[in-house]
C-alpha positions in Angstrom: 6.3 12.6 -26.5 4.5 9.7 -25.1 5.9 8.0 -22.0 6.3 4.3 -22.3 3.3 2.2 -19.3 5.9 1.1 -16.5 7.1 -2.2 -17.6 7.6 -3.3 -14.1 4.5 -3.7 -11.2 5.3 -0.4 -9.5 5.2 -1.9 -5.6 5.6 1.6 -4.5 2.6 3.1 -6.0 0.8 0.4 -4.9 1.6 1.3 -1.1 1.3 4.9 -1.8 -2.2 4.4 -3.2 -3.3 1.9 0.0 -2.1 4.7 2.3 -4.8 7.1 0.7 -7.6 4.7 0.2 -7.1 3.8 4.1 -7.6 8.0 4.9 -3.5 9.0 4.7 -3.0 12.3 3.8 -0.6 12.2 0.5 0.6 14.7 -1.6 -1.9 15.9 -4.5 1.0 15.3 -6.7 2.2 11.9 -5.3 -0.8 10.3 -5.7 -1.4 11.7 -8.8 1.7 9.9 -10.0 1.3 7.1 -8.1 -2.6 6.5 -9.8 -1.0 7.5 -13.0 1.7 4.6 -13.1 -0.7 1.7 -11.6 -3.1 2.6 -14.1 -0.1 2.9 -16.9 1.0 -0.7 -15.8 -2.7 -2.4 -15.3 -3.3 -0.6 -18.8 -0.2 -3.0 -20.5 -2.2 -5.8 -18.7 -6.1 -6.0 -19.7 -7.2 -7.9 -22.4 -10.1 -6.4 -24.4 -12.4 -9.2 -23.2 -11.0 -7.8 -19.6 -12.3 -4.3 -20.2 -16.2 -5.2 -20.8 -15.9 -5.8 -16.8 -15.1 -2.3 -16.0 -18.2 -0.8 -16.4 -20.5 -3.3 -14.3 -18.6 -3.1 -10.7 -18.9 -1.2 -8.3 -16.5 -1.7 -4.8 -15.6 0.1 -1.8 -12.3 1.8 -0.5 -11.9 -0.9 1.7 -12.2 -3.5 -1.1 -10.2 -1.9 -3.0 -7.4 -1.3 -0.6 -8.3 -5.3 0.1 -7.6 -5.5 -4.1 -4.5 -3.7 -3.4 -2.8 -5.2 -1.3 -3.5 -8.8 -3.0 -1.1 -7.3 -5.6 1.9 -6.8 -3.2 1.3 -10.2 -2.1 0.5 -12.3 -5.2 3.5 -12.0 -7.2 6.7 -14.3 -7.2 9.6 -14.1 -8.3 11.6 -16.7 -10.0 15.0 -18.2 -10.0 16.1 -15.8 -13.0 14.9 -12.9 -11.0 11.8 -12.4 -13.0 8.4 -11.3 -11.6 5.9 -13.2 -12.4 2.3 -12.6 -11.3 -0.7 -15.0 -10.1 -3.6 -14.3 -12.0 -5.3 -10.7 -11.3 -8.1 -8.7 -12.5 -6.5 -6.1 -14.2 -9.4 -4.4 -15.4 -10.4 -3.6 -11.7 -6.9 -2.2 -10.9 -7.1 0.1 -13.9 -10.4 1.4 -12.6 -9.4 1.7 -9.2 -6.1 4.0 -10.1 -8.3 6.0 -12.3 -11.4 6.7 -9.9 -8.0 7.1 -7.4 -6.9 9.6 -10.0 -10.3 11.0 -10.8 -10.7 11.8 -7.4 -7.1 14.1 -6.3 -7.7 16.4 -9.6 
């Protein structure tokens, strides 16, 4: 059975995964599921023309913690208690929770 991507930013992955970029030590585990659900979630988001970026960036930890962090900021949420998000390169969050990912395992 296939788990549905989170339908929701997951805010607390997002911290989770800051905290490691930044030199935290985490749990192999909990950052395993906190990569797993960011990447589930910025996966739902990319549009193919989205994923032809991937390949052709490169970034540091601190950019991407700097990435990151623009996520827990740039959100808002609206009168009907809605999210809603300001535009964000989804493509580079996806790769950023899976090198995050590629890199515990």
């Amino acid at each position: 059975m296939l788990y549905p991507f989170p339908e929701d930013l997951p805010f607390e992955a997002v911290s989770i995964l800051i905290d490691k970029l930044r030199g935290k030590t985490i749990p192999i585990k909990t950052a395993v599921n906190a990569a797993w659900n960011l990447a589930g979630f910025a996966a739902s988001q990319v549009t193919p023309d989205d994923m032809k970026i991937i390949g052709d960036l490169d970034y540091t930890d601190e950019e991407a913690v700097e990435m990151l962090e623009n996520l827990m900021i740039k959100t808002t949420v609206h009168a009907d208690g809605t999210v809603g998000f300001i535009p964000i390169p989804w493509a580079i969050v996806f790769r950023i929770a899976i090198r995050i990912l590629a890199s515990v395992l």
